[in-house]
Structures are given as C-alpha cells and as structure tokens.
PyMOL Python script that loads the backbone (N, CA, C, O; Angstrom):
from pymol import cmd

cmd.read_pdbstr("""\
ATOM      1  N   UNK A   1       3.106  11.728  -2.978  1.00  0.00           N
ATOM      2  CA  UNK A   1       1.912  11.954  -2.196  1.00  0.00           C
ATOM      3  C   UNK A   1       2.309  11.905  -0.730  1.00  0.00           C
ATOM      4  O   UNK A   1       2.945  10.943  -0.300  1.00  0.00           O
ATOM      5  N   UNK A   2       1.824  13.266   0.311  1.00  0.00           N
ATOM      6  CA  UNK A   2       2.224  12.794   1.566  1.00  0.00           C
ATOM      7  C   UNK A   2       1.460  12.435   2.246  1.00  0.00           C
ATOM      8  O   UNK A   2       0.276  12.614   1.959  1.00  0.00           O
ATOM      9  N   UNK A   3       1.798  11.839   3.319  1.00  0.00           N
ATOM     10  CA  UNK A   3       1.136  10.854   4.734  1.00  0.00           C
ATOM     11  C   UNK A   3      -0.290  11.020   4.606  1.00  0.00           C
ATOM     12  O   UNK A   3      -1.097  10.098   4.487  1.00  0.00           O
ATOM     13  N   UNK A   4      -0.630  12.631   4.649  1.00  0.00           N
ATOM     14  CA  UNK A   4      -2.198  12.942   5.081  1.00  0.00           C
ATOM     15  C   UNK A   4      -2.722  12.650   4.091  1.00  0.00           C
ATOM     16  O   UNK A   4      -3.361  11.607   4.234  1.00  0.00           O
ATOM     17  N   UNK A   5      -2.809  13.273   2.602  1.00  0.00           N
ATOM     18  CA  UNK A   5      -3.185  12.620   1.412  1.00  0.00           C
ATOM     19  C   UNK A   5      -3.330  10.973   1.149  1.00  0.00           C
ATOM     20  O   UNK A   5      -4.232  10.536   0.434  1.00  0.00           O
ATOM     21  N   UNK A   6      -2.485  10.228   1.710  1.00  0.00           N
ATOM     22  CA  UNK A   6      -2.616   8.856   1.426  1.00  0.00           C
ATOM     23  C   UNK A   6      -3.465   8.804   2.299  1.00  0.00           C
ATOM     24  O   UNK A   6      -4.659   8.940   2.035  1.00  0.00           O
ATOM     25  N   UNK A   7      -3.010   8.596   3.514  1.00  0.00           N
ATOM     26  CA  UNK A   7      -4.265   8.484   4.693  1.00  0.00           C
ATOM     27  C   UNK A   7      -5.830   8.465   4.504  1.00  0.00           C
ATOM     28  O   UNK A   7      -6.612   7.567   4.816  1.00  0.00           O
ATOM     29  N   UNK A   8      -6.135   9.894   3.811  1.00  0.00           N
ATOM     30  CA  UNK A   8      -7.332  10.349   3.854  1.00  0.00           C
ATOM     31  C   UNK A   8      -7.918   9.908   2.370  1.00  0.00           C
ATOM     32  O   UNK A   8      -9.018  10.397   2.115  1.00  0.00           O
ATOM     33  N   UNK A   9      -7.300   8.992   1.283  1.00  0.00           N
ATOM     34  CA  UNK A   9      -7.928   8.328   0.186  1.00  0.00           C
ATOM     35  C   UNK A   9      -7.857   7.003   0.495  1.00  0.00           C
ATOM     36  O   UNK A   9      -8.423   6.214  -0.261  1.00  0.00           O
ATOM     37  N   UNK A  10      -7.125   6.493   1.701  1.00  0.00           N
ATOM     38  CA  UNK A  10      -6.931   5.045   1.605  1.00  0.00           C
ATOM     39  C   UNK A  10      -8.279   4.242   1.654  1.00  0.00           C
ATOM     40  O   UNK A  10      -8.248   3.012   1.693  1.00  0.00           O
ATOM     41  N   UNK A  11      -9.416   4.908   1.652  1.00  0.00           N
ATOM     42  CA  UNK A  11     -10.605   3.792   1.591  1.00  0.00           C
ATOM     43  C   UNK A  11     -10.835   3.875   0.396  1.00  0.00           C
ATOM     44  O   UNK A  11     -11.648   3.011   0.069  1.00  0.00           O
ATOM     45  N   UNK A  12     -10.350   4.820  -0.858  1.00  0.00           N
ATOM     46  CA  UNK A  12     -10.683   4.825  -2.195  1.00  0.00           C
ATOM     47  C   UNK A  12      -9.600   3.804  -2.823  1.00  0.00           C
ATOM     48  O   UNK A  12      -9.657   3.326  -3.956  1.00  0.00           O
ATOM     49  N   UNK A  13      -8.639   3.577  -1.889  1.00  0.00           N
ATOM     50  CA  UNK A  13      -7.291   2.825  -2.707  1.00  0.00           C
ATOM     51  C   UNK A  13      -7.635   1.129  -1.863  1.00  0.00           C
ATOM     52  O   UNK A  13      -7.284   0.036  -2.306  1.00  0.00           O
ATOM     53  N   UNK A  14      -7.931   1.230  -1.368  1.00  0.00           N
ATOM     54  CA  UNK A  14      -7.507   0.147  -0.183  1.00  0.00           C
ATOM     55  C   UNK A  14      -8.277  -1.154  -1.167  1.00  0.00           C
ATOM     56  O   UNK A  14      -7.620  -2.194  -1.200  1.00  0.00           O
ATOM     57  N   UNK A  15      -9.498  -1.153  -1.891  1.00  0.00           N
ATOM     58  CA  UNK A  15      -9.917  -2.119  -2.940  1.00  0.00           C
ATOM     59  C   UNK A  15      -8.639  -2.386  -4.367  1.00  0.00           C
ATOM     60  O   UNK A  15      -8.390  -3.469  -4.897  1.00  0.00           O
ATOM     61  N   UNK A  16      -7.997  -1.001  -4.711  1.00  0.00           N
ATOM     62  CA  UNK A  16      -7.087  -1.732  -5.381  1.00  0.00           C
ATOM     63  C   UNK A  16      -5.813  -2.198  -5.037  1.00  0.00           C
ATOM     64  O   UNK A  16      -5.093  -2.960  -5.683  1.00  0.00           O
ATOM     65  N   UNK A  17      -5.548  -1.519  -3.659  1.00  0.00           N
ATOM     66  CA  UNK A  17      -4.350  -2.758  -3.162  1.00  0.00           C
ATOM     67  C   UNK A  17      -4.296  -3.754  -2.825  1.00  0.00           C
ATOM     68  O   UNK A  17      -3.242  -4.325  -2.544  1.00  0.00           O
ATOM     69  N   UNK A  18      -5.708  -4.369  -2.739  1.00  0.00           N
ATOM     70  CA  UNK A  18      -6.317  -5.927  -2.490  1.00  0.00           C
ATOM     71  C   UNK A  18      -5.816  -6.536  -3.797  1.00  0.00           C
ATOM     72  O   UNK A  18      -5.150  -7.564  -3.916  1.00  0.00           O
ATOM     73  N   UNK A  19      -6.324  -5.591  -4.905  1.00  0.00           N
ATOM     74  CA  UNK A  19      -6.147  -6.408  -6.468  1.00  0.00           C
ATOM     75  C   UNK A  19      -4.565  -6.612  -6.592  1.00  0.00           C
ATOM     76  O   UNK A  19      -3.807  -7.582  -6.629  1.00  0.00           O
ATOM     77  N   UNK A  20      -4.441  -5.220  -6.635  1.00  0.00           N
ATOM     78  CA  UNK A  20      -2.558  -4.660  -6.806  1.00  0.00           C
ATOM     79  C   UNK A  20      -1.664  -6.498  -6.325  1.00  0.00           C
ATOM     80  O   UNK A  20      -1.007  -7.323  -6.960  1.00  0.00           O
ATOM     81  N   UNK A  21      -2.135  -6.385  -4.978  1.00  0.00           N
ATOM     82  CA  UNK A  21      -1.304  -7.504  -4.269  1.00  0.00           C
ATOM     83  C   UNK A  21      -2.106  -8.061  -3.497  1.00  0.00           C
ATOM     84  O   UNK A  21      -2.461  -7.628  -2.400  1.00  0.00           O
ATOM     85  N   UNK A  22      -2.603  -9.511  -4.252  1.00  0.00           N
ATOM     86  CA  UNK A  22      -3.461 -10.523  -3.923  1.00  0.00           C
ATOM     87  C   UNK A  22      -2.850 -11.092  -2.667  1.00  0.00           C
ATOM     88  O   UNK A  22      -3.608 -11.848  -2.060  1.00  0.00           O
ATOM     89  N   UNK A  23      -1.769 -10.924  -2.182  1.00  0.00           N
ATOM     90  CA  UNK A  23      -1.005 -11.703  -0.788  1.00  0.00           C
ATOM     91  C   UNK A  23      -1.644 -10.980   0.388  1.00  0.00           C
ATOM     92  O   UNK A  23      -1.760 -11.649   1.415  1.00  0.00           O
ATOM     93  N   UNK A  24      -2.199  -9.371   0.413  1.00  0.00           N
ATOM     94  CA  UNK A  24      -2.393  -9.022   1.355  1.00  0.00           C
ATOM     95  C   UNK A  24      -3.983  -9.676   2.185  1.00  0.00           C
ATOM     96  O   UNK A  24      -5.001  -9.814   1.506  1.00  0.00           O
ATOM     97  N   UNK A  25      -3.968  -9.925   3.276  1.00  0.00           N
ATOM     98  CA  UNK A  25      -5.260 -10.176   3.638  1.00  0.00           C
ATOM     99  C   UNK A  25      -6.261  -8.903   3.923  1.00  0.00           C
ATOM    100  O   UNK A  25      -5.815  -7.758   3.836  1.00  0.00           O
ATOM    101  N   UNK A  26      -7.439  -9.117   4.218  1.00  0.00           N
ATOM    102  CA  UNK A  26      -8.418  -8.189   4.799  1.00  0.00           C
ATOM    103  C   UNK A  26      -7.435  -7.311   6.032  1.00  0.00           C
ATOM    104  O   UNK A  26      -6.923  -6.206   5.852  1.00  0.00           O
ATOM    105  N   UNK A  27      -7.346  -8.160   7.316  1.00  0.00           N
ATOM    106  CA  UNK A  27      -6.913  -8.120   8.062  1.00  0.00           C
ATOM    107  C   UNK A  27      -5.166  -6.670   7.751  1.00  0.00           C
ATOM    108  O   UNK A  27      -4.986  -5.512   8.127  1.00  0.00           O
ATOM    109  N   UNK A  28      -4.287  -7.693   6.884  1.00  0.00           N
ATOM    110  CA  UNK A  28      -3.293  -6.879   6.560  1.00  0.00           C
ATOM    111  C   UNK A  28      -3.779  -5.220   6.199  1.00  0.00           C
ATOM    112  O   UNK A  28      -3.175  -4.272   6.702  1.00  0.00           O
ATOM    113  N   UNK A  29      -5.171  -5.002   5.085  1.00  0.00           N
ATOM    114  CA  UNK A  29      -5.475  -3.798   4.481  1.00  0.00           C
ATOM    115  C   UNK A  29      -6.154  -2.681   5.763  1.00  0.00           C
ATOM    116  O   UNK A  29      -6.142  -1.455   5.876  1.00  0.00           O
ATOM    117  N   UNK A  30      -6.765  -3.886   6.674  1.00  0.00           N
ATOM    118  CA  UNK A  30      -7.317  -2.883   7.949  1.00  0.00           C
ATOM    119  C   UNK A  30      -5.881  -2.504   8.345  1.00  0.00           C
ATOM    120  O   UNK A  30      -5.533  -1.480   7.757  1.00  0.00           O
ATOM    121  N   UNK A  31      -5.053  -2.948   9.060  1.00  0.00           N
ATOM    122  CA  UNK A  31      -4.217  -2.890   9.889  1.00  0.00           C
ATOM    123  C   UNK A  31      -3.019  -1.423   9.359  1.00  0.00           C
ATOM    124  O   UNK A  31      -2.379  -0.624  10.043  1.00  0.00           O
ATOM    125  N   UNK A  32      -3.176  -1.649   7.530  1.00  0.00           N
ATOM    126  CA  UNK A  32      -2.699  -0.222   6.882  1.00  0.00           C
ATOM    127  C   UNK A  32      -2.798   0.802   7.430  1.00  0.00           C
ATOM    128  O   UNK A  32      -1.955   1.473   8.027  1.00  0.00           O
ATOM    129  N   UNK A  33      -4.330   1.033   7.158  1.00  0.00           N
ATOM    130  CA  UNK A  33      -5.501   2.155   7.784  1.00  0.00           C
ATOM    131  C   UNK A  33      -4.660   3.430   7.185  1.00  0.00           C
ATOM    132  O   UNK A  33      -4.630   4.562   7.667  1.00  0.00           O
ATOM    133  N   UNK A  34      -3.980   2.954   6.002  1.00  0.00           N
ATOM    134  CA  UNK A  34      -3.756   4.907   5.161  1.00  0.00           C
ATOM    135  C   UNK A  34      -2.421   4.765   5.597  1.00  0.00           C
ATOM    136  O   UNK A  34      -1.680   5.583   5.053  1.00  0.00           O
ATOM    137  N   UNK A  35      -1.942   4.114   6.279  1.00  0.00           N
ATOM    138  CA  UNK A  35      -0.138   4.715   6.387  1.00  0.00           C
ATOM    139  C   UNK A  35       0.628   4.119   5.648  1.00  0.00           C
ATOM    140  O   UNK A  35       0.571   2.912   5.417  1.00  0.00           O
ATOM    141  N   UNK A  36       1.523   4.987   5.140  1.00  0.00           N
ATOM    142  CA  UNK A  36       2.196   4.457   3.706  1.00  0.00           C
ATOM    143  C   UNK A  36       3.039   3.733   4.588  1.00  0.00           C
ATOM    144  O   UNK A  36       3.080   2.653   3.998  1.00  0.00           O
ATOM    145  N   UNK A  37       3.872   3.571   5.794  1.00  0.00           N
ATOM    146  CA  UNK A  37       4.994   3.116   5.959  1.00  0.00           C
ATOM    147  C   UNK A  37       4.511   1.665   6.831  1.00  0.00           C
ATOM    148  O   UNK A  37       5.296   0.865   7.340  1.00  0.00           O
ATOM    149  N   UNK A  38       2.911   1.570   6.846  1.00  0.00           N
ATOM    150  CA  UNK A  38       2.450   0.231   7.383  1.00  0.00           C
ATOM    151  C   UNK A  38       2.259  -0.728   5.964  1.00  0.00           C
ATOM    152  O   UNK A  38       2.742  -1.858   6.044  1.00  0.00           O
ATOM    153  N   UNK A  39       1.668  -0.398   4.827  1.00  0.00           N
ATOM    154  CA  UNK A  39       1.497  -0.656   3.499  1.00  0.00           C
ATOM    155  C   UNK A  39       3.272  -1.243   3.353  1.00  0.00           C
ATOM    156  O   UNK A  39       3.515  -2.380   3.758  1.00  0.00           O
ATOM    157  N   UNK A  40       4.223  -0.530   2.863  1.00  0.00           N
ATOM    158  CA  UNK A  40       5.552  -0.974   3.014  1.00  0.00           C
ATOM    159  C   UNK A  40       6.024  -2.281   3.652  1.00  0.00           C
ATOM    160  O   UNK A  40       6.611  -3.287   3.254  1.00  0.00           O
ATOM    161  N   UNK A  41       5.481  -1.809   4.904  1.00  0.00           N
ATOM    162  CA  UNK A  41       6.123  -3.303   5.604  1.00  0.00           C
ATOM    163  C   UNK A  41       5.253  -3.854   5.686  1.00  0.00           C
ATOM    164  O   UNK A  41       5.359  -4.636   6.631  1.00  0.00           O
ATOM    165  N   UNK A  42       4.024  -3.952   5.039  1.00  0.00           N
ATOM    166  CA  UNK A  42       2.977  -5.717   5.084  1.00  0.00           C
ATOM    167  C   UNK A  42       4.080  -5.839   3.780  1.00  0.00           C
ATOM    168  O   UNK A  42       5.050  -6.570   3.979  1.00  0.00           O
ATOM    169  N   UNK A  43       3.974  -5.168   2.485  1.00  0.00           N
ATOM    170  CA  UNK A  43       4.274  -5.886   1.094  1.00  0.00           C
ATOM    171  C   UNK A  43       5.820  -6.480   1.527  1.00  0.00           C
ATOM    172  O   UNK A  43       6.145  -7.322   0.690  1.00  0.00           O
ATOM    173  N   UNK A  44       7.030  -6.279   2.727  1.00  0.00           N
ATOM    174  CA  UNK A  44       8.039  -6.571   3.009  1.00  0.00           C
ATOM    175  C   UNK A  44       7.870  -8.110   3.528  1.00  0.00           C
ATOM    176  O   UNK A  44       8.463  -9.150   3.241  1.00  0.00           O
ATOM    177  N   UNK A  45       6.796  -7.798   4.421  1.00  0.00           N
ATOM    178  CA  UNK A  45       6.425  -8.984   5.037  1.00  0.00           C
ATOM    179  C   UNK A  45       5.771 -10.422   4.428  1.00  0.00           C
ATOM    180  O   UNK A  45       6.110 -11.540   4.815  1.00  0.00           O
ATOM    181  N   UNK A  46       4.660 -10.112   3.289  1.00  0.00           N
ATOM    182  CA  UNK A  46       4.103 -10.852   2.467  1.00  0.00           C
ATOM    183  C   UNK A  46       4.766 -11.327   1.289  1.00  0.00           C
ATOM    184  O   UNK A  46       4.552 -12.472   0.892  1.00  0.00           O
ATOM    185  N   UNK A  47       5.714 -10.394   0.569  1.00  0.00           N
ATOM    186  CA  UNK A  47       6.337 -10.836  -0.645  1.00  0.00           C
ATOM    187  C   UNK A  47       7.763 -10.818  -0.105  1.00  0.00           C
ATOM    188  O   UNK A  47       8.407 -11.284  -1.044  1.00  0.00           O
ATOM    189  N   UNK A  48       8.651 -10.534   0.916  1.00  0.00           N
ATOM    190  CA  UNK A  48       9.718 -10.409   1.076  1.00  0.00           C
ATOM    191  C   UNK A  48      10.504  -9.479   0.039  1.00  0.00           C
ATOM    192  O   UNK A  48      11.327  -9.803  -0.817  1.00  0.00           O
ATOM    193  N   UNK A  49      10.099  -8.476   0.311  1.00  0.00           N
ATOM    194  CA  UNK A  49      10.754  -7.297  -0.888  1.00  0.00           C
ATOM    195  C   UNK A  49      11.376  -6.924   0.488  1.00  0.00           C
ATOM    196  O   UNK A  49      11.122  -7.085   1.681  1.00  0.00           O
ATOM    197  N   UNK A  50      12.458  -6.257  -0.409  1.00  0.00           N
ATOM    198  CA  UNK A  50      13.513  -5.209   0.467  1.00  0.00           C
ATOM    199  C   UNK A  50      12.587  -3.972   0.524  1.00  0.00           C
ATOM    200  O   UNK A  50      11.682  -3.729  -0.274  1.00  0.00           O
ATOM    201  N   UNK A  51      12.942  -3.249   1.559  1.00  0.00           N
ATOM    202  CA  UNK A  51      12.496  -1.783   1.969  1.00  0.00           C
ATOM    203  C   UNK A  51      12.146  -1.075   0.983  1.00  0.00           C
ATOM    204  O   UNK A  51      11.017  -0.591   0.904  1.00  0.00           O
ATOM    205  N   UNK A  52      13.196  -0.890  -0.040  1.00  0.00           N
ATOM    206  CA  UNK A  52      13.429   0.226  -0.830  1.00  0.00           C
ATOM    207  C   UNK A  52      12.506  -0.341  -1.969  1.00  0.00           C
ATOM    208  O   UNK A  52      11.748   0.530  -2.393  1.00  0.00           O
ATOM    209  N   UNK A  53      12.326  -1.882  -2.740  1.00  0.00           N
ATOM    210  CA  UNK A  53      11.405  -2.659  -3.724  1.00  0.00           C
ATOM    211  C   UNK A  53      10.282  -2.307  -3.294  1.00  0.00           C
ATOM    212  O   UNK A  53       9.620  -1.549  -4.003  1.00  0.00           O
ATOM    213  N   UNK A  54       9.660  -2.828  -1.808  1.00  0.00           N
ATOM    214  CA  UNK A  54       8.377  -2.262  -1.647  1.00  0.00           C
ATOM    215  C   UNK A  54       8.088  -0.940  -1.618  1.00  0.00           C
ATOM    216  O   UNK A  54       6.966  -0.594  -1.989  1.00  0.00           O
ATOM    217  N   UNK A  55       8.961  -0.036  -1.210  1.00  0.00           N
ATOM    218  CA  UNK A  55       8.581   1.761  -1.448  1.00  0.00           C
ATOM    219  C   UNK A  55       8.467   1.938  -3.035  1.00  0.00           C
ATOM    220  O   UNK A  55       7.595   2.595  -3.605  1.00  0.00           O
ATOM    221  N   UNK A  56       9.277   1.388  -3.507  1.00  0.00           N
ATOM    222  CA  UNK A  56       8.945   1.771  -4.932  1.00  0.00           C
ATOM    223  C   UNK A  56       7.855   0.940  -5.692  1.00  0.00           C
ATOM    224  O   UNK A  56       7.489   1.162  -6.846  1.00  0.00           O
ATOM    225  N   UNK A  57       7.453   0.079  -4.975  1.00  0.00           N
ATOM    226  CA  UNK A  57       6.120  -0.405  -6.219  1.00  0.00           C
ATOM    227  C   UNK A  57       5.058   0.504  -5.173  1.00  0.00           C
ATOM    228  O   UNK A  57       4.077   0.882  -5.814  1.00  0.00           O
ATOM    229  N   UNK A  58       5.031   0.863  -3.977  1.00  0.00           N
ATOM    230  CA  UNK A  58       4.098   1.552  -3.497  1.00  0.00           C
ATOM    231  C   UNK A  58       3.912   2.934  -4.279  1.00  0.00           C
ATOM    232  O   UNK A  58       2.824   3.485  -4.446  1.00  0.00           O
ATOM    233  N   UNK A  59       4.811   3.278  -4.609  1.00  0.00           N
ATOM    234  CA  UNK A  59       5.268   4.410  -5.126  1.00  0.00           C
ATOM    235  C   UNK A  59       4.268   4.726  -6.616  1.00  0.00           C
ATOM    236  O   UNK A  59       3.440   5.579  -6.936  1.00  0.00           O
ATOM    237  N   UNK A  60       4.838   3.607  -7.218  1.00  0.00           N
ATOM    238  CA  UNK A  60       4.171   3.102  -8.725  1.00  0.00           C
ATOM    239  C   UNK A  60       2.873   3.123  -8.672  1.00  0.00           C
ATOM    240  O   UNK A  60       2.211   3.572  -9.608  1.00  0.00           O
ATOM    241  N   UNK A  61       2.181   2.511  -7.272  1.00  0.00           N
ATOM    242  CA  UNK A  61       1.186   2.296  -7.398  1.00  0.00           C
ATOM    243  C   UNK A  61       0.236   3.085  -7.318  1.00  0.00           C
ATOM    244  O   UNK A  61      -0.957   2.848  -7.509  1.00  0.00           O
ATOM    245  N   UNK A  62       0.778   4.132  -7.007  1.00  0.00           N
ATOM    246  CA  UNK A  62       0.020   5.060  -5.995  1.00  0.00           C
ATOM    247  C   UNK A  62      -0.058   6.274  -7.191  1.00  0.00           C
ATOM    248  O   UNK A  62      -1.028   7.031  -7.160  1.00  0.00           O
ATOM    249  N   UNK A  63       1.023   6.451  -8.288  1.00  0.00           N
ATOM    250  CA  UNK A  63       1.450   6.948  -9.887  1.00  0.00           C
ATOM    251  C   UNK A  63      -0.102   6.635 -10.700  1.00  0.00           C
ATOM    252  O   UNK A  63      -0.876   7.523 -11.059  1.00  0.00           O
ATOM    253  N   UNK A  64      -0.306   5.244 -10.867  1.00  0.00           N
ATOM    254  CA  UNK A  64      -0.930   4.966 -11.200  1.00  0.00           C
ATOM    255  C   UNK A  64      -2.792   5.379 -11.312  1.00  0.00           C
ATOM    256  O   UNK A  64      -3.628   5.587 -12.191  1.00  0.00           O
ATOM    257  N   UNK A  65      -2.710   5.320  -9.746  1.00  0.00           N
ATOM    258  CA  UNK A  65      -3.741   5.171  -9.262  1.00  0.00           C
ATOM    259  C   UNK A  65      -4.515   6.811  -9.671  1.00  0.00           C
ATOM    260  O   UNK A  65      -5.723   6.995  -9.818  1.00  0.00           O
ATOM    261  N   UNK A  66      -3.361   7.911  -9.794  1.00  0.00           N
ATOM    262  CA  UNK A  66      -3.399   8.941  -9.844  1.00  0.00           C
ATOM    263  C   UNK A  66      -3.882   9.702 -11.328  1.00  0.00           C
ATOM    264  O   UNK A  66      -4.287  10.861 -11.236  1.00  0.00           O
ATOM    265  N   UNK A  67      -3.850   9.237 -12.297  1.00  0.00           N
ATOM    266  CA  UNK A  67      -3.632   9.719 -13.687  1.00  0.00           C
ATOM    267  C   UNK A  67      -5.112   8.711 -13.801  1.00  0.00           C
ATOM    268  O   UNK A  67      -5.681   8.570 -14.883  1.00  0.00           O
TER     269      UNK A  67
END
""", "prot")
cmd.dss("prot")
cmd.show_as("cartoon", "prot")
cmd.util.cbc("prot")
cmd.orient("prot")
C-alpha cells in the first residue's frame, strides 16, 4: 500500500492500531496522522523493534486489515 492510500484510510485504521498495539498512546496515533514511516518509528520507539521488525508487522498489519 503506498503513502497516499495509507494516509487517506488512516482514520479507518487508526482504531485498530490502538487494538493491534496497546503501547501506542492517543497522542502517539495523532502524531501518525497516516504516515507509514511515523507508525514505524512510534512501534520502534514503544516496543523497541528494529526498523525492519516494525516495517514488517506494519506491513502484516495493514495485509490484514485488507482482506
């Protein structure tokens, strides 16, 4: 999925990345605001995943969210 696509569903996703990953705050999900590469580095920041761990469960998640 690219940038604009995420961007422009992130208020349809942004309730299940609250669920997805209970670490993020309110605050963290505003601060997203749809960009995949802000999403990345909160889950880097909150769970201490490497770069590439958090792109790929973003990745997953986003798989998911889709089907």
């Amino acid at each position: 999925m690219n940038d604009d696509i995420f961007s422009g569903k992130w208020k349809q996703f942004k309730g299940s990345a609250r669920a997805q990953w209970g670490k993020l705050t309110d605050d963290d999900v505003s601060e997203v605001a749809g960009k995949f590469e802000h999403l990345v580095g909160k889950l880097q920041e909150r769970y201490g995943h490497a770069k590439e761990d958090a792109t790929e469960a973003v990745n997953e998640w986003i798989e998911k969210l889709k089907s």
